[in-house]
C-alpha positions as CSV (number, residue, x, y, z in Angstrom):
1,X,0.0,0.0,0.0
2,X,1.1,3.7,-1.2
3,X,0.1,6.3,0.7
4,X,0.4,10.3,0.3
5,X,0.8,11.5,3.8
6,X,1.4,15.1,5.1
7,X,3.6,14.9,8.9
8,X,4.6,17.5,10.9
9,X,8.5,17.3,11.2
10,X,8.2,15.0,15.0
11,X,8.3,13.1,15.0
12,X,11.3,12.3,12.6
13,X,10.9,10.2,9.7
14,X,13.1,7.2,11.4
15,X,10.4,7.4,14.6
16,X,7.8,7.7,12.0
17,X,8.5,4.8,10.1
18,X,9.3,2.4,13.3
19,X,5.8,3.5,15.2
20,X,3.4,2.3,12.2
21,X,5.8,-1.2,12.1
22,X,3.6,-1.9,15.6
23,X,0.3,-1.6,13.4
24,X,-1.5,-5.3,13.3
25,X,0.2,-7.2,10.0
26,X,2.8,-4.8,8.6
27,X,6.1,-6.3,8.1
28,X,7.7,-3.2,6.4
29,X,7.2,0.4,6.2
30,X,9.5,2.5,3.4
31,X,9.4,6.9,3.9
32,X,10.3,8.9,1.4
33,X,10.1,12.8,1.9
34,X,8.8,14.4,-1.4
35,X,8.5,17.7,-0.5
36,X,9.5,19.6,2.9
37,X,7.7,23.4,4.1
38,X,8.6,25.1,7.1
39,X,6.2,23.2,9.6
40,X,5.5,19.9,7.4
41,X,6.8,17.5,5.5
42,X,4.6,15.7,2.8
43,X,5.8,11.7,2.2
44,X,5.3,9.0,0.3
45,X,4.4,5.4,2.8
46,X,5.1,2.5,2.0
47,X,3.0,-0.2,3.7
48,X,3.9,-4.3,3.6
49,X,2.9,-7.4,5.1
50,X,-0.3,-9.6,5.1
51,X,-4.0,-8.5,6.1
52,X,-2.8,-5.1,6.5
53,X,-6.1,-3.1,7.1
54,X,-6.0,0.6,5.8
55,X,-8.3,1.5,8.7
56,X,-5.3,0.7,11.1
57,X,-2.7,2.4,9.4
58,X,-4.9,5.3,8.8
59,X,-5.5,5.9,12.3
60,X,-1.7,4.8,13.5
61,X,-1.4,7.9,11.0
62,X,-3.5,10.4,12.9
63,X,-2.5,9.2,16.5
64,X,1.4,10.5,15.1
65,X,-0.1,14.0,13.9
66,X,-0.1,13.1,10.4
67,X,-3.2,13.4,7.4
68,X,-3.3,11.1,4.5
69,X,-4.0,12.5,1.5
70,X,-4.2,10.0,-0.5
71,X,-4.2,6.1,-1.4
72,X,-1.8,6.1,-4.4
73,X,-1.2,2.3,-5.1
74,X,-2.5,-1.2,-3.4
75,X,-1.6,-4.6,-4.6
76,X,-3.4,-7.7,-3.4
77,X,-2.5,-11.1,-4.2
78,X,-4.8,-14.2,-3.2
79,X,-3.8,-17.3,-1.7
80,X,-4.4,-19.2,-4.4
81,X,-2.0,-16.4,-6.5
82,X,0.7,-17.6,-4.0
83,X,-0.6,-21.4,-4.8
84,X,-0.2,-20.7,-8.8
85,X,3.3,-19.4,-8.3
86,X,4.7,-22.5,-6.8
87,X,2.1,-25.2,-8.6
88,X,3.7,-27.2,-11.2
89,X,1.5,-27.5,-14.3
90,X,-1.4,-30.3,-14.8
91,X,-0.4,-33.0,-17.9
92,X,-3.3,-35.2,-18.6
């Protein structure tokens, strides 16, 4: 999951990233600052892991001060994507 988030400058972006790894199913969060002001600082999130719930992160978000703007990208893969992946192929 992508998200466009506006943060005020605390906390930093290292404390920011490490506080939304506690939220319920993420594995890996990636910051990157696109544009800085004199108060805030507008990133782009990076969400991974299974059954991540954008509810969660959302408010995980808003408990650190922070507003997203926007959902930019999701990806969703089934179990049975995972399945086809490793599945050798059927010869009758």
């Amino acid at each position: 999951m992508v998200l466009d988030v506006l943060k005020p400058h605390k906390p930093d972006m290292v404390n920011f990233a490490r506080a939304l790894t506690g939220v319920k199913g993420v594995s890996k969060v990636e910051v990157a600052v696109i544009e800085v002001d004199a108060d805030t600082e507008t990133v782009k999130l990076t969400v991974e892991g299974h059954s991540i719930s954008y509810e969660d992160i959302a408010d995980a978000v808003k408990q650190l001060g922070a507003a997203v703007h926007s959902i930019d990208q999701v990806t969703f893969a089934s179990a049975t994507h995972e399945t086809e992946k490793t599945a050798k192929p059927y010869k009758s």
